[in-house]
C-alpha positions in Angstrom: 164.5 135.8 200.2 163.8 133.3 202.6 161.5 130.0 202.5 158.8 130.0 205.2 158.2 125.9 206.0 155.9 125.2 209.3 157.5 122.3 211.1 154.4 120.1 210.3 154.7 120.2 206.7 158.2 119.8 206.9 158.2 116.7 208.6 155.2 116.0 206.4 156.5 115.9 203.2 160.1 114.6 204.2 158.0 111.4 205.6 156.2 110.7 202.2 159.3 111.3 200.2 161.1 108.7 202.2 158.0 106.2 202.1 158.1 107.0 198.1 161.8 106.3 197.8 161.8 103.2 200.3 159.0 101.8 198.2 160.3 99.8 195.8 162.9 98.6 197.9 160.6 97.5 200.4 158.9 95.7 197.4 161.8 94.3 196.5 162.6 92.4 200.5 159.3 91.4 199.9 159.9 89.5 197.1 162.9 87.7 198.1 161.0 86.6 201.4 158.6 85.3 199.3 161.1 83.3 197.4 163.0 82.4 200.6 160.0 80.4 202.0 159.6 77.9 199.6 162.6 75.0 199.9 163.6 72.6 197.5 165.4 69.6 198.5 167.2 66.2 197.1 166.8 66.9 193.6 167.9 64.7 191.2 167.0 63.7 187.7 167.2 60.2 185.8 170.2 59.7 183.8 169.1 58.9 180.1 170.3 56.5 177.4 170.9 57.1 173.7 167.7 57.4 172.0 165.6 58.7 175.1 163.9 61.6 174.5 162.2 62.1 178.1 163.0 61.2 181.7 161.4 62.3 185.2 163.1 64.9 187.8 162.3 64.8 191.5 162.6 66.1 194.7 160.8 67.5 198.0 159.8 70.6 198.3 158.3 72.3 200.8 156.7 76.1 201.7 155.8 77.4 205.5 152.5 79.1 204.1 150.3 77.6 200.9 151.8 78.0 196.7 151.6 76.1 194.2 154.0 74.7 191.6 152.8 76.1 188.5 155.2 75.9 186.1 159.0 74.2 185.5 161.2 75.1 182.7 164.8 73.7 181.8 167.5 74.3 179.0 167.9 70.2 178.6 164.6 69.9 177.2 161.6 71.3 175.3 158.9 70.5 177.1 158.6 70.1 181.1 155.6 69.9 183.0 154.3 68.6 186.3 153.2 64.7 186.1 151.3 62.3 188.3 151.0 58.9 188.2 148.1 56.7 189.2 146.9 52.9 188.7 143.8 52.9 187.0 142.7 49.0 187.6 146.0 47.7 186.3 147.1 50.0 183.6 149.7 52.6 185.2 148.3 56.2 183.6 150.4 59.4 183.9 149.5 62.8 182.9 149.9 66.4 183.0 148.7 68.4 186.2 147.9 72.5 185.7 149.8 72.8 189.1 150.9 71.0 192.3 149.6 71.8 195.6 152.2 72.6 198.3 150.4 73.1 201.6 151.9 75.3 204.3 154.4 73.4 206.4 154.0 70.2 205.0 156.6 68.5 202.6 155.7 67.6 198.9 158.0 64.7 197.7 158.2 64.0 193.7 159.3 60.6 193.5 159.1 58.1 190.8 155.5 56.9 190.5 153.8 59.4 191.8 154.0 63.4 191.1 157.2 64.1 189.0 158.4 66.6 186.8 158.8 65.3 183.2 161.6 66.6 180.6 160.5 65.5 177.4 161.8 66.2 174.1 165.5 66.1 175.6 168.1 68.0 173.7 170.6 65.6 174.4 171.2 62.8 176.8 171.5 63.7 180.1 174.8 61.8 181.8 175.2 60.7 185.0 177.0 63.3 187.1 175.9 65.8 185.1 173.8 69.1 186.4 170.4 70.1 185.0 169.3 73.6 186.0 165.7 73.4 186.6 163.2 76.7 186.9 160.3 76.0 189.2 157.9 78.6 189.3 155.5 79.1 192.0 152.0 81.1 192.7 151.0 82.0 196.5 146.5 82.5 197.2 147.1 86.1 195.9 148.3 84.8 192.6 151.8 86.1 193.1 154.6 83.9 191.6 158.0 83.0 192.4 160.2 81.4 191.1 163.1 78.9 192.3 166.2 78.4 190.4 167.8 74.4 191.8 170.3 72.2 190.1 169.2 68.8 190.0 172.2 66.2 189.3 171.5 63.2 187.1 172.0 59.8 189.0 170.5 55.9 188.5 168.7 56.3 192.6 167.2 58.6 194.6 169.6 60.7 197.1 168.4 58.1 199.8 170.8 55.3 197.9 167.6 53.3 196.6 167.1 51.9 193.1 163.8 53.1 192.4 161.6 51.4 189.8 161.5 52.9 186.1 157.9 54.3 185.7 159.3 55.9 182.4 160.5 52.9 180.9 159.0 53.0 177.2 158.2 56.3 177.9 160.6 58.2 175.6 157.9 58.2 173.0 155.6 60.5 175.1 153.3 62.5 173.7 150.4 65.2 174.1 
C-alpha cells in the first residue's frame, strides 16, 4: 500500500494547514499590538470624604494611530463615564460624552475642569493612598475595541505636585 502525493500538493496542503493553525495566534499578536498602542499616563483619582458619593479620575492618554475612549468601568463605583466640563456664560456645566476622541500621536490630558472620568455612586470612600483599578475601553475606525486595565492612586493634586481646583465640589449629589 503506498500513498502517491505529488510534491505540489504536498507542499500545498502543509502550507494552508500551517496558515489554519497559525491563525488564531496571529489574531491573537494582533490584538495585543492593538492594546500596546494606546498609553495611559499619571493617573490619579480624587480622594473622597465621608458622605461623597462621586469624584473625578484623570490622566493622559495617548494612541500612535486614532481610537476612541468609549467606555470606563471600575469596582469602586456604579456608575463611570466620560465627562466634560465647559462654561456656559458663567454657569460651569458638565456632562456625559458617548466617547472621547484620541487622535493619533497627540496626547489627551483628563484634568480637572475639562474632560474627566466620573465615579459616581461610590461604594465607599476612596482614601488617599489607596489604588482604584480602572477599565478603559477603547474602539479604533474599524470599530474594534480594546481595552486598558491602569491603577489610578487616590491623592489631593495632580502627579505634577499642584493643588487643582474642585470642579466637583457639591457634586456628590449628581445625577442623570
Amino acid at each position: 500500500m503506498s500513498s502517491r502525493f505529488t510534491a505540489p500538493a504536498l507542499r500545498s496542503f502543509s502550507i494552508a494547514a500551517i496558515a489554519r493553525a497559525a491563525l488564531p495566534t496571529a489574531l491573537l499578536l494582533c490584538a495585543g499590538l492593538a492594546q500596546a498602542q494606546v498609553v495611559v499616563t499619571g493617573q490619579w483619582v480624587r480622594p473622597t470624604v465621608a458622605q461623597q458619593s462621586a469624584t473625578g479620575a484623570f490622566m493622559q492618554i495617548k494612541s500612535p494611530t486614532a481610537v476612541k475612549l468609549v467606555s470606563v468601568s471600575t469596582p469602586a463605583a456604579e456608575i463611570a463615564e466620560v465627562h466634560e466640563m465647559s462654561m456656559e456664560g458663567s454657569v460651569m456645566r458638565m456632562r456625559p460624552v458617548a466617547a472621547l476622541d484620541i487622535p493619533a500621536g497627540k496626547p489627551v490630558e483628563l484634568k480637572p475642569g475639562s474632560y474627566h472620568l466620573m465615579l459616581m455612586k461610590l461604594k465607599a470612600p476612596i482614601k488617599d493612598g489607596e489604588n482604584v483599578p480602572l477599565t478603559l475601553v477603547f474602539e479604533d475606525p474599524g470599530k474594534a475595541r480594546m481595552t486598558v486595565q491602569v491603577v489610578a492612586p487616590a491623592r489631593a493634586q495632580s502627579p505634577a505636585g499642584e493643588a487643582p481646583k474642585d470642579p466637583h465640589a457639591g457634586h456628590g449629589d449628581h445625577k442623570h
